[in-house]
Wavefront OBJ file of the C-alpha trace (Angstrom):
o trace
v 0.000 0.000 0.000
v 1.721 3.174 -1.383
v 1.128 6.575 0.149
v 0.638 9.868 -1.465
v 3.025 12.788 -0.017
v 0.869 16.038 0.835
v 2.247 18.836 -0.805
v 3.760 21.915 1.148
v 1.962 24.195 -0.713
v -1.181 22.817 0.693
v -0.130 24.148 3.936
v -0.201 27.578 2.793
v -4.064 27.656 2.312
v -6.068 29.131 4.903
v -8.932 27.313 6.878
v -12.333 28.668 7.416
v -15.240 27.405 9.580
v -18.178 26.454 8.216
v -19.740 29.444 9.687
v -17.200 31.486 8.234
v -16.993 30.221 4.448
v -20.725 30.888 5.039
v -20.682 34.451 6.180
v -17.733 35.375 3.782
v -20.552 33.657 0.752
v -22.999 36.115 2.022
v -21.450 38.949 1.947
v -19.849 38.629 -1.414
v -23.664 37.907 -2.698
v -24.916 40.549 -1.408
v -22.552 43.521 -2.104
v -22.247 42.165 -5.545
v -25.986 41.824 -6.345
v -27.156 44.087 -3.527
v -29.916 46.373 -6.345
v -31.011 43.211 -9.055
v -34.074 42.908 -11.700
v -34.598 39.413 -11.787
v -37.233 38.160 -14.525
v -39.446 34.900 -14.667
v -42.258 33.014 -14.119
v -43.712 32.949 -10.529
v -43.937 29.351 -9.302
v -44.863 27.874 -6.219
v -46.550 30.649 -4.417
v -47.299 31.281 -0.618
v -48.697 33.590 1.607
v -47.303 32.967 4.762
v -49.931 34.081 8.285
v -47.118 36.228 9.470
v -47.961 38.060 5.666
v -45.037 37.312 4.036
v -44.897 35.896 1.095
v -42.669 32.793 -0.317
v -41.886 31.404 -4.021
v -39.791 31.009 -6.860
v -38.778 32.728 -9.543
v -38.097 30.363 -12.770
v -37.399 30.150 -16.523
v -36.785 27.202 -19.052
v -33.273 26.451 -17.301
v -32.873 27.881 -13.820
v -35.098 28.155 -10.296
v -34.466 31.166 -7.420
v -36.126 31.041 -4.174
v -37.583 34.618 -3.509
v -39.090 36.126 -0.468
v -40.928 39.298 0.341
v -41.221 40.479 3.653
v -44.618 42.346 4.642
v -43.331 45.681 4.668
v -42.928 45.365 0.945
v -46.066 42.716 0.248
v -48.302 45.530 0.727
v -46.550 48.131 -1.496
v -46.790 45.674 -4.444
v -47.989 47.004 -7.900
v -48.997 43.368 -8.693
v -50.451 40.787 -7.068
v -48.231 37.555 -7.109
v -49.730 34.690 -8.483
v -48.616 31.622 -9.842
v -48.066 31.245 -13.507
v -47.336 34.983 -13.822
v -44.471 36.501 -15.658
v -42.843 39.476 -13.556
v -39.822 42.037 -13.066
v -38.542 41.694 -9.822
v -36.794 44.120 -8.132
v -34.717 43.526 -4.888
v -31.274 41.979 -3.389
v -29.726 38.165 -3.153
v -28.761 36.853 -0.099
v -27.778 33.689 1.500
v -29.397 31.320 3.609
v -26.320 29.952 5.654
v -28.372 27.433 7.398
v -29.632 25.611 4.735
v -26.466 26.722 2.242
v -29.169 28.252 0.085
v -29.502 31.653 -1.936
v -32.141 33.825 -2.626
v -33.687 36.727 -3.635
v -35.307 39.471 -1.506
v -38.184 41.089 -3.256
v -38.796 44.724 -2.691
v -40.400 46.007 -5.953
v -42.750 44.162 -9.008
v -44.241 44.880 -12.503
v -45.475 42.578 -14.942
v -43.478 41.281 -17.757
v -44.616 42.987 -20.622
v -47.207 44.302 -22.011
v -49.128 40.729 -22.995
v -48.438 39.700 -19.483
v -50.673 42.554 -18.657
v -53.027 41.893 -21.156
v -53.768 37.737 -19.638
v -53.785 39.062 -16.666
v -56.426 41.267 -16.957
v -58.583 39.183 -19.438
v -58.116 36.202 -16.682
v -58.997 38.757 -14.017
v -62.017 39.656 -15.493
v -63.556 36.335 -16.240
v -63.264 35.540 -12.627
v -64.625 38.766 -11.321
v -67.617 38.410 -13.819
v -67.967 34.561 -12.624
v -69.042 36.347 -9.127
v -71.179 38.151 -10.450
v -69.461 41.885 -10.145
v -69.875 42.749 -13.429
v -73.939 41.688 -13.690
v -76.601 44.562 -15.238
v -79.260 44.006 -12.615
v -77.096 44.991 -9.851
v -76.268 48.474 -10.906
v -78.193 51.302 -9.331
v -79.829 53.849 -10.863
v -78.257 57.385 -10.821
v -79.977 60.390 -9.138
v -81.548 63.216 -11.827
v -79.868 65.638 -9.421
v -77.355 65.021 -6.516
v -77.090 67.527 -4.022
v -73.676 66.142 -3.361
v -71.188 64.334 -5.279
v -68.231 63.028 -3.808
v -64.886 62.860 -6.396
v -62.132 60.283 -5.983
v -58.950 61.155 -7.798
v -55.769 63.229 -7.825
v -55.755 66.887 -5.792
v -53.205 68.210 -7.906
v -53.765 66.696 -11.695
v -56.148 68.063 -14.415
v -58.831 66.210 -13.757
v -60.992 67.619 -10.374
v -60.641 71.229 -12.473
v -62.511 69.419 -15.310
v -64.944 68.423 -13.131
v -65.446 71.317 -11.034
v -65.300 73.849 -14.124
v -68.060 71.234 -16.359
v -70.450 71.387 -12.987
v -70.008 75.181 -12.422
v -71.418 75.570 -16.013
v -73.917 72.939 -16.029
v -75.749 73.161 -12.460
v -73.328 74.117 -9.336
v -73.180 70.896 -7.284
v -71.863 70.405 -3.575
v -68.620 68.708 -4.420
v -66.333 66.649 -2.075
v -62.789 65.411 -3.057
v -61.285 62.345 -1.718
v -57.479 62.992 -2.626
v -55.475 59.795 -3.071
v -52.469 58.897 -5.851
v -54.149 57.167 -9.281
v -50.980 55.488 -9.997
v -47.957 53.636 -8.391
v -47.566 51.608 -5.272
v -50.644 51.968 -3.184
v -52.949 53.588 -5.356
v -55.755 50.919 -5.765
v -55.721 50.603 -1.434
v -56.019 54.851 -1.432
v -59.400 54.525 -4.479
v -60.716 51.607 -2.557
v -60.469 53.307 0.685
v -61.708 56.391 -0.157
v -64.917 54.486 -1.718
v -65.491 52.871 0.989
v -64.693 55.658 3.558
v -67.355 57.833 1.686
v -70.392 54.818 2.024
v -69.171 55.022 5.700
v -70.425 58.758 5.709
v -73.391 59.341 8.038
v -76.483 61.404 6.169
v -76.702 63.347 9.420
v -73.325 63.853 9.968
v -70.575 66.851 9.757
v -69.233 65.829 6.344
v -72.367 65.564 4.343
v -72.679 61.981 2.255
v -72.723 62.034 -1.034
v -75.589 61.066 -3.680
v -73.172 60.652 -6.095
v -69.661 58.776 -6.930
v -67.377 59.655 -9.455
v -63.655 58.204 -9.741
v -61.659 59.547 -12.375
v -58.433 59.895 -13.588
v -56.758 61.055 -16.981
v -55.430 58.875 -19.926
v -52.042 57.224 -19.862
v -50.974 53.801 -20.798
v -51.900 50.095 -19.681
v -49.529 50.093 -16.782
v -50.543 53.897 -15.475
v -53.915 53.011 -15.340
v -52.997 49.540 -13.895
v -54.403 50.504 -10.116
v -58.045 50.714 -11.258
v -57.821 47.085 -12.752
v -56.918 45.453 -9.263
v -59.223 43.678 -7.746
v -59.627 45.277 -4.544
v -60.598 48.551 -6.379
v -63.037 46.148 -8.843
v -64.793 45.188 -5.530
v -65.175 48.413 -3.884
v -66.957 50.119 -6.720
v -69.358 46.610 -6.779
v -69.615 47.036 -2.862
v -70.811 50.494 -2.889
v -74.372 51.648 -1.811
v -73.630 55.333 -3.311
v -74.497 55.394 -7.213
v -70.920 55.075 -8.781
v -69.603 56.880 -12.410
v -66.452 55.313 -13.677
v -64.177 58.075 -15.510
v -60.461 56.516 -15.800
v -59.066 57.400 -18.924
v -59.560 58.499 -22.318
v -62.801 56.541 -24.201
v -60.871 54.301 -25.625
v -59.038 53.260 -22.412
v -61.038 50.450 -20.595
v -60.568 49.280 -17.007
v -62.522 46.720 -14.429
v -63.785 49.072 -12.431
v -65.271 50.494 -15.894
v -67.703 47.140 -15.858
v -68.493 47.455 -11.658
v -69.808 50.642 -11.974
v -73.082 51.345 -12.548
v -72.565 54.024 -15.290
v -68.918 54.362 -17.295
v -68.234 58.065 -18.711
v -65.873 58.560 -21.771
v -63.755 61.262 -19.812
v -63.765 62.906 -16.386
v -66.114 66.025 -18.058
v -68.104 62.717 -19.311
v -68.555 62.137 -16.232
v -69.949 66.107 -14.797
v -71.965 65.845 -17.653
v -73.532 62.691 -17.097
v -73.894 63.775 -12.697
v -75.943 66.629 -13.748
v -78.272 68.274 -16.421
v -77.836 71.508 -17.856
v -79.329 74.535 -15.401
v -80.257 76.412 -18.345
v -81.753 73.533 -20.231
v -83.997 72.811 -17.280
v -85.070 76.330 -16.585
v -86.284 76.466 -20.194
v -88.029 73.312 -19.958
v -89.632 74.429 -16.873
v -90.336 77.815 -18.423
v -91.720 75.991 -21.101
v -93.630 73.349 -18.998
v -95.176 76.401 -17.177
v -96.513 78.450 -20.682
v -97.914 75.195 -21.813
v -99.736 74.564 -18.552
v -101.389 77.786 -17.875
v -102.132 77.782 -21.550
v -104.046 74.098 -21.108
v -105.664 75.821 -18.138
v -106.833 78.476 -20.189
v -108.373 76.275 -22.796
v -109.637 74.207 -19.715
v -112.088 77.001 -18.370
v -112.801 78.529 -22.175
v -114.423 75.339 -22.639
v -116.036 74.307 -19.862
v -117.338 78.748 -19.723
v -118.582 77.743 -23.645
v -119.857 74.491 -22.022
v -121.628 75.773 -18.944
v -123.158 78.284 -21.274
v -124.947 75.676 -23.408
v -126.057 74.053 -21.005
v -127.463 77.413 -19.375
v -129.391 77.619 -22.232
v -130.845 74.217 -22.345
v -132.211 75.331 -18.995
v -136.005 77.254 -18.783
v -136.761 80.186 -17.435
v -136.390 80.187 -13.613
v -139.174 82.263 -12.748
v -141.474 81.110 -14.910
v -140.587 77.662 -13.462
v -141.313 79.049 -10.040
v -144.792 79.915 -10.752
v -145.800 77.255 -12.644
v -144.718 74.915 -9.326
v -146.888 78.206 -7.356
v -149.777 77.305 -9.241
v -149.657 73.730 -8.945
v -149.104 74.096 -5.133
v -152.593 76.047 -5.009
v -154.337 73.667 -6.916
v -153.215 70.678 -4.728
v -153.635 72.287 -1.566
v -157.390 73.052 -2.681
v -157.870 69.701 -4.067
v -156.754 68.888 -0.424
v -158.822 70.932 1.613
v -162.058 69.350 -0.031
v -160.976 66.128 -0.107
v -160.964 65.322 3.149
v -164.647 66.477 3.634
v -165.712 64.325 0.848
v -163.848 61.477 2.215
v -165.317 61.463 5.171
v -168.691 60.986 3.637
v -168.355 58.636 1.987
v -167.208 57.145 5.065
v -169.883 58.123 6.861
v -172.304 56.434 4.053
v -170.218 53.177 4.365
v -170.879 53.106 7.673
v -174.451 53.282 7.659
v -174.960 50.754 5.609
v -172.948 48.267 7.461
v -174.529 49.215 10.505
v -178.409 48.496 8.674
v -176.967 44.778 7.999
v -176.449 44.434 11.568
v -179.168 42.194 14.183
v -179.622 43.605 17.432
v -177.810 41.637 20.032
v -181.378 40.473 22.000
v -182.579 39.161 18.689
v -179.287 37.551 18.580
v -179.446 36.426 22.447
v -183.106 35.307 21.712
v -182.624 33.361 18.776
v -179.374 31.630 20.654
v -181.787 30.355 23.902
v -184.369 28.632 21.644
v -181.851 26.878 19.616
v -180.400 25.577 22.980
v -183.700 24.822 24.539
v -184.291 21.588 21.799
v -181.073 20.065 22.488
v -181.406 21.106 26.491
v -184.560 18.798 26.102
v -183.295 16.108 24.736
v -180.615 15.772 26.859
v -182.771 15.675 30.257
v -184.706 12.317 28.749
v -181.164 10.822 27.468
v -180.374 10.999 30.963
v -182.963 9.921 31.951
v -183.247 6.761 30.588
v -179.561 6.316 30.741
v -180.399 7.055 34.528
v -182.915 4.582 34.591
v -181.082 1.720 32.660
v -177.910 1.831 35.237
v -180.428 1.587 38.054
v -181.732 -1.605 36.394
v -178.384 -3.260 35.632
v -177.429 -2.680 39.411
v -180.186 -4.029 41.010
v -179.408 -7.308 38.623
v -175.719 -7.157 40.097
v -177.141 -6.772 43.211
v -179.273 -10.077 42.770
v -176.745 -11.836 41.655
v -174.333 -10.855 44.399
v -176.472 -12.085 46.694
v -177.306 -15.328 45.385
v -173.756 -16.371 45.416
v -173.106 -15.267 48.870
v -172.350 -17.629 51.827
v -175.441 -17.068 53.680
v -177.112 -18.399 50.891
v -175.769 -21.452 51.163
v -176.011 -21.373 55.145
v -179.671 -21.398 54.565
v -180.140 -24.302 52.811
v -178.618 -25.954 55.909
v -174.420 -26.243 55.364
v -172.670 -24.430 58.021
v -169.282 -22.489 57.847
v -166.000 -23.849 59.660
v -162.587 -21.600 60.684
v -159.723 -21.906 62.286
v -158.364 -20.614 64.949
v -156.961 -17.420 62.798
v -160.346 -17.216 61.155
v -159.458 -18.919 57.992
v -162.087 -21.469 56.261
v -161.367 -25.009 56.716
v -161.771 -26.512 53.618
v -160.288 -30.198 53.636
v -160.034 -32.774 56.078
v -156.692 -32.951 56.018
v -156.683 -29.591 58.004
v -158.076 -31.274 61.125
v -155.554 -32.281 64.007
v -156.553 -33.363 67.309
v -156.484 -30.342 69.672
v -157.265 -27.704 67.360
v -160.664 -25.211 67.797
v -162.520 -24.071 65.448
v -165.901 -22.202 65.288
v -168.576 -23.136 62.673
v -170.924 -20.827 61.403
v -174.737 -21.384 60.961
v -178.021 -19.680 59.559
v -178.006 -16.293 61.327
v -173.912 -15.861 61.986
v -173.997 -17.783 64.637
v -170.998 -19.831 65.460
v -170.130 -22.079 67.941
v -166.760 -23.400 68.835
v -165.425 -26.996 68.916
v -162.631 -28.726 69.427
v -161.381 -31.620 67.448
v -161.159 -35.009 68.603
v -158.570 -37.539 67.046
v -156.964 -37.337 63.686
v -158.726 -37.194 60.569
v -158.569 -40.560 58.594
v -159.966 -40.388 54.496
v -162.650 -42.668 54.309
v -162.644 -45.633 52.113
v -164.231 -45.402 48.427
v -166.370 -48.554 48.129
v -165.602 -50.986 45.856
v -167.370 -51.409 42.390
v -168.236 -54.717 41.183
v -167.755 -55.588 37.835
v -170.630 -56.036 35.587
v -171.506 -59.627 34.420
v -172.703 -61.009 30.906
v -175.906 -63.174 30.286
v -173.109 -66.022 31.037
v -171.844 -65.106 34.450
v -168.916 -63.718 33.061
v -167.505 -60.576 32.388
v -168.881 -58.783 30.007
v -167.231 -55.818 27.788
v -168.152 -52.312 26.597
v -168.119 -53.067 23.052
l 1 2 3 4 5 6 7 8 9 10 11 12 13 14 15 16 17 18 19 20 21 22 23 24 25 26 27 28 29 30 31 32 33 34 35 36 37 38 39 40 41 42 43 44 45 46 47 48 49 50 51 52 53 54 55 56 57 58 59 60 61 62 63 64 65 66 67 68 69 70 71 72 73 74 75 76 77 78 79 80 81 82 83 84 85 86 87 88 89 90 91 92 93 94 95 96 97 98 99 100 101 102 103 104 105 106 107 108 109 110 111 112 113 114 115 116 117 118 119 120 121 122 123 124 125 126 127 128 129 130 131 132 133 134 135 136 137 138 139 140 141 142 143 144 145 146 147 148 149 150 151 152 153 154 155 156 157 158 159 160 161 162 163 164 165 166 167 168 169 170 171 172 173 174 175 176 177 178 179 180 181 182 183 184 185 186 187 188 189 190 191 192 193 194 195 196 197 198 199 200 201 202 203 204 205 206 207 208 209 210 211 212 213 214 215 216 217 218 219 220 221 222 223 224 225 226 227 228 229 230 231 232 233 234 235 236 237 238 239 240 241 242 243 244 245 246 247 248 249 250 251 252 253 254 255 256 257 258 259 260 261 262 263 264 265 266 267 268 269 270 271 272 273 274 275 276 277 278 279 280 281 282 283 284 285 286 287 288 289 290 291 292 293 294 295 296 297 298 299 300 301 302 303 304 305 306 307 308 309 310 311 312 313 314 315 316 317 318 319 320 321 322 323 324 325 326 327 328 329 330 331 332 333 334 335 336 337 338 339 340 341 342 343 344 345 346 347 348 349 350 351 352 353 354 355 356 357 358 359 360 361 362 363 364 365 366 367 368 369 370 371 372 373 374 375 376 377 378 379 380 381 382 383 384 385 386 387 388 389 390 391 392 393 394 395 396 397 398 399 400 401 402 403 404 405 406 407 408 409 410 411 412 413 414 415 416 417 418 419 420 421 422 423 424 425 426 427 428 429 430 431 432 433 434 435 436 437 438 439 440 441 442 443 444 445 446 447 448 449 450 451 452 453 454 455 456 457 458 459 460 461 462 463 464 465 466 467 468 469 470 471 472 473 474 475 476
């Protein structure tokens, strides 16, 4: 087994830690690539609870981790997503625990200008799958708002459009919301001021509006970027105040464009469309007013013309007075003799009813002799009625007496009771000892006692009948 000198030159190397190779990496990385624009597809992408946010940054050949802390998540021009193609702007670092490098993300922009474009168009398909974007959600707008509340820049062009197209059309109350229409943070400013003016109490200091406009000049697909993000998209939907879209020139289109409920061409498209012309509706009411009092005056010409007919249809009012006079005479003399003549012929009536009428003791008299026929007859009906129950008792009374026990005690039988007074009627009643009384002709009764016991007496016998020849002959 051979061995391999070291060489002395290998002595002359220095020796680093671990830690220190690693700190020595770092630094290198980042003062070298301390201000980078890194481009590529975003891949992988996570929002961490603590609101940072985690992915990668790739192309056909290569993969870098990137991270962005919260500070700069919320200063973002563009939502990361993945499959998007961005411009990132930040610093590498290292990772000396895990001997991995990264990027630190501070700024971001789409890729391009068709980058832009899909993410838009695939924006707005999912905002309209919500329904954001829907026709019978949008509110109508007021004729005239007493106040209209302006979202946009303080300093640009546009609130003196506004404010000088009002002033000549009809003076409005007019509140601005200042916030920045392009750049980091713009779409949180326009959504917050949307929201902060449907916060607005109707009774409150700061008057709430009846009216929304948010508008901003032209400029290109990135300037106008902040009214395509969806938190501004959903704040316009969200909003209970009526809501005019004016971002850019009229042939610039933007999502918030579709959520509102009325999209002007240009920011003086939009005072236009917030208010009518003064002038035009003083005319019109001017106008309104001559046609009304001259309908008015054609109303009472021809109902005057109409009344006036008809007045002459009418007859004479006097006349008609003393014709109803005279026929109020006449009646009331017609009544004053009818009543005399009424009464007699009432009288007349009378009279000869009362010559039909009997006098009541021709009446009476004629009632007694009818009843004194019947009265007759009913004293000899009773009579012989009277007569025949006497008969039929006294034939009772016969016969009563001919079945009675005295009857019988007459013809020589006698009556015998017990002790109790009931009749003994067998012998088999009789025991020695007992006394009884027996009854004779007259009710008299004498008691007795019997003597010995009762024995049935013998039936005698019957001999048979004999034939011509001694012997026993038969029925038959």
């Amino acid at each position: 087994m051979s061995t391999i000198a070291e060489s002395p030159a290998s002595h002359n190397l220095p020796e680093y830690t671990v830690s220190e190779i690693s700190q020595a990496l770092k630094r290198t990385v980042e003062q070298t690539y301390d201000n980078v624009r890194v481009r590529g597809e975003i891949s992988g992408f996570k929002r961490h609870s603590s609101g940072h946010l985690y992915f990668c940054l790739k192309d056909a050949e290569a993969v870098l981790d990137a991270v962005c802390w919260r500070g700069s998540a919320g200063r973002l021009m563009v939502a990361p997503e993945d499959g998007l193609e961005v411009v990132a702007t930040g610093r590498l670092t290292t990772y000396p625990g895990r001997s991995k490098y990264q990027m630190v993300v501070e700024r971001m922009e789409l890729a391009g200008q068709g980058a832009l474009l899909k993410l838009l168009e695939d924006r707005k398909r999912r905002l309209a799958g919500e329904g954001l974007f829907d026709a019978g959600r949008k509110k109508k707008l007021p004729f005239l708002p007493q106040v209209i509340g302006v979202v946009t820049s303080p300093t640009g062009a546009v609130i003196r459009d506004i404010l000088h197209r009002l002033a000549d059309r009809f003076p409005r109350h007019v509140l601005l919301w200042p916030v920045a229409v392009q750049g980091e943070g713009a779409a949180a400013q326009v959504a917050a001021a949307i929201e902060g003016f449907n916060r607005l109490s109707p009774d409150g200091p700061v008057p709430r509006p009846d009216l929304l406009i948010v508008a901003r000049g032209g400029g290109s697909l990135e300037d106008l970027w902040a009214f395509n993000e969806e938190v501004v998209v959903r704040a316009a939907a969200a909003s209970a105040i009526p809501l005019i879209s004016a971002v850019g020139h009229e042939t610039d289109t933007t999502l918030i464009d579709y959520a509102a409920d009325m999209r002007a061409p240009t920011p003086t498209g939009a005072a236009e469309i917030a208010v009518p012309v003064r002038r035009d509706l003083v005319l019109q009411v001017m106008d309104r007013g001559r046609r009304l009092v001259a309908s008015l005056t054609r109303l009472v010409d021809e109902r005057r013309i109409r009344i006036e007919g008809l007045g002459r249809g009418l007859p004479d009012l006097r006349r008609r007075i003393e014709d109803l006079m005279r026929g109020l005479d006449d009646r009331g003399e017609r009544l004053a003799n009818a009543l005399p003549n009424f009464l007699d012929r009432r009288q007349v009536e009378v009279a000869r009813l009362a010559a039909r009428l009997r006098s009541p003791r021709e009446q009476i008299a004629e009632k007694r002799h009818g009843l004194e026929g019947p009265a007759t007859r009913l004293d000899a009906a009773w009579q012989r009625q009277l007569e025949n129950r006497r008969a039929k008792l006294e034939r009772a009374a016969a016969l009563l007496d001919s079945l009675s026990y005295e009857e019988v005690l007459k013809r020589g039988f006698a009556l015998v009771r017990d002790a109790a007074g009931q009749p003994v009627t067998s012998a088999e009643q009789a025991h020695s000892g007992d006394r009884w009384g027996v009854t004779f002709q007259g009710d008299q009764t004498v008691p007795v006692v019997v003597d010995g016991n009762h024995q049935p007496p013998r039936r005698p016998e019957r001999k048979a009948a004999k034939g011509p020849d001694g012997r026993q002959g038969n029925l038959l």
